[in-house]
C-alpha positions as a Markdown table, in Angstrom:
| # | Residue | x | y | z |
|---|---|---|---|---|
| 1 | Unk | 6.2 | -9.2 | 4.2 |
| 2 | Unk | 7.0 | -5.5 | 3.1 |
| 3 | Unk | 5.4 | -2.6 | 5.2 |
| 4 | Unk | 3.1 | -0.5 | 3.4 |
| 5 | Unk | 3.2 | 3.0 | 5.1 |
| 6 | Unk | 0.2 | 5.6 | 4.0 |
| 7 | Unk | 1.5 | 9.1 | 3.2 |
| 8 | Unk | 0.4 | 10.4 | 6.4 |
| 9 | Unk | 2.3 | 8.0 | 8.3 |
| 10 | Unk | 5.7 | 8.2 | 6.2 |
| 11 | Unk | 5.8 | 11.8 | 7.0 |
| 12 | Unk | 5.2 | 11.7 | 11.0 |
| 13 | Unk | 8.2 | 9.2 | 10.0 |
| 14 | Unk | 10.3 | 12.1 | 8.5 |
| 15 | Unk | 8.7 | 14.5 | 11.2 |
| 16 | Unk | 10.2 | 12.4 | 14.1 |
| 17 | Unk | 13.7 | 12.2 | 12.0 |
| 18 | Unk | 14.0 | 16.0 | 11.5 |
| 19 | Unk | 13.1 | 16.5 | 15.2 |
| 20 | Unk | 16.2 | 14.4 | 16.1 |
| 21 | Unk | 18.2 | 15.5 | 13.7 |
| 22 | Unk | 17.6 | 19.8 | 14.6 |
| 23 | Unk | 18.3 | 18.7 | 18.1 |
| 24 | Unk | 21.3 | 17.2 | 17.4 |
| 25 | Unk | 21.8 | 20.5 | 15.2 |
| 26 | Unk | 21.3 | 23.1 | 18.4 |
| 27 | Unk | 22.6 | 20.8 | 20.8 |
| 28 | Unk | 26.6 | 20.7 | 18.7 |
| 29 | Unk | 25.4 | 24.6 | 18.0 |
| 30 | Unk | 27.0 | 25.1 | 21.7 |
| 31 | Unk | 30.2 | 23.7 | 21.0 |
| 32 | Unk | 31.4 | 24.1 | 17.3 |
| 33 | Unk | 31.4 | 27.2 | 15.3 |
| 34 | Unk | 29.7 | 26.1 | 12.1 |
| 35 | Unk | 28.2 | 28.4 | 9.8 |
| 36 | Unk | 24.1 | 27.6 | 9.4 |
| 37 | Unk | 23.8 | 25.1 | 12.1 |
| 38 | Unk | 21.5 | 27.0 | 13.8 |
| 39 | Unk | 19.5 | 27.3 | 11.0 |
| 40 | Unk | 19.1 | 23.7 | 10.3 |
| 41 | Unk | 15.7 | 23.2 | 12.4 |
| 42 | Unk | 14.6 | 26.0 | 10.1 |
| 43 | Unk | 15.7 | 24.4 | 7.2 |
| 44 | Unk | 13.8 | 21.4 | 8.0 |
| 45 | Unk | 10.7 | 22.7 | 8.5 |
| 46 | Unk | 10.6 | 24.8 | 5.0 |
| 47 | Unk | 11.1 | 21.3 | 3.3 |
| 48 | Unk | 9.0 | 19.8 | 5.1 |
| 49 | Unk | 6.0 | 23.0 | 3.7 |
| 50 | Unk | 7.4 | 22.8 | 0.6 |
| 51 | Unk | 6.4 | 18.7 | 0.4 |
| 52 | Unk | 3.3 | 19.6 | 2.2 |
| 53 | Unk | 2.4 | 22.4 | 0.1 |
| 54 | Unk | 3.6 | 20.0 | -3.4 |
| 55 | Unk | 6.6 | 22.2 | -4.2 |
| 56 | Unk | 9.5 | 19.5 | -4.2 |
| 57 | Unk | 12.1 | 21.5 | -6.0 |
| 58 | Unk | 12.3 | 24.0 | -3.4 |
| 59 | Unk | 12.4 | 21.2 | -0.5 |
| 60 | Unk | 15.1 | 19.1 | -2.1 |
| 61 | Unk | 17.0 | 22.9 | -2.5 |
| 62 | Unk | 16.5 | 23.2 | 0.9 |
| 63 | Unk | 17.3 | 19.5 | 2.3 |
| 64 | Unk | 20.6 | 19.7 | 0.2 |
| 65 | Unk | 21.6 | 22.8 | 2.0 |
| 66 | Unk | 20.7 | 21.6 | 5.5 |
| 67 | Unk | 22.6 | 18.3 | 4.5 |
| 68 | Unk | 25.5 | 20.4 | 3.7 |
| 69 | Unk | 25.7 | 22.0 | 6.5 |
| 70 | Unk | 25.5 | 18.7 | 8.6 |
| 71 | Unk | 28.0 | 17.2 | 6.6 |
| 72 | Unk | 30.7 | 19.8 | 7.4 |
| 73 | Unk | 29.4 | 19.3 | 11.4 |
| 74 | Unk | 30.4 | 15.6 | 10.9 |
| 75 | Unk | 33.4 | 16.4 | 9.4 |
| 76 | Unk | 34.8 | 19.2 | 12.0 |
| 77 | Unk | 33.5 | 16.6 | 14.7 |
| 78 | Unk | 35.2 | 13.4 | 13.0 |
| 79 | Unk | 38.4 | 15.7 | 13.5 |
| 80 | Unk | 38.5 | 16.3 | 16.3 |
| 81 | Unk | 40.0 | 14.0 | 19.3 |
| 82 | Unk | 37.9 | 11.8 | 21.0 |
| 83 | Unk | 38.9 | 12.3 | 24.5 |
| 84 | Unk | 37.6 | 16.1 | 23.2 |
| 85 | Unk | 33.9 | 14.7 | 23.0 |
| 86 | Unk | 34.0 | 11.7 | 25.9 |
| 87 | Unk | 34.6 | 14.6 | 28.5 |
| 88 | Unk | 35.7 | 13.0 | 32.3 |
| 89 | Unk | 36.5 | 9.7 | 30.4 |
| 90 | Unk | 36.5 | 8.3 | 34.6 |
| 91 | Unk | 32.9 | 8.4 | 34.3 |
| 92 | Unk | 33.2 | 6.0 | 31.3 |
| 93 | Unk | 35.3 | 2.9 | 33.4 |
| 94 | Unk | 34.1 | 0.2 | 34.5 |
């Protein structure tokens, strides 16, 4: 039985998603030095206007840069070593 979700309710869906996803944004702000990542939660919100106020070019412009920019967080942070991001890995044994 498929889920029909009103167009209200699909975007508190995306609202919730790009809450998470500008926390995670300012939260790996503190420890890598990529270019834009602060700006990601500001990014999100123009796209989200820009659906809101029916101008769709400029939010998938927008949502492509902000992916962008998260895509070369993942890719810094998938380089790195993982004992960098576990911390005091004696906290982690059980």
């Amino acid at each position: 039985m498929a889920i029909l979700l009103s167009t209200n309710q699909l975007w508190v869906a995306y609202g919730f998603m790009f809450v998470c996803l500008s926390g995670v944004a300012l939260k790996e702000s503190f420890c890598f030095k990529v270019v834009g990542l602060k700006l990601v939660p500001l990014l999100l919100m123009v796209a989200v206007a820009g659906f809101a106020l029916n101008r769709p070019v400029w939010s998938i412009v927008v949502l492509v840069i902000a992916c962008a920019i998260l895509g070369y967080l993942a890719y810094e942070k998938w380089k790195m070593p993982l004992h960098f991001d576990i911390g005091n890995k004696a906290n982690y044994q059980i």
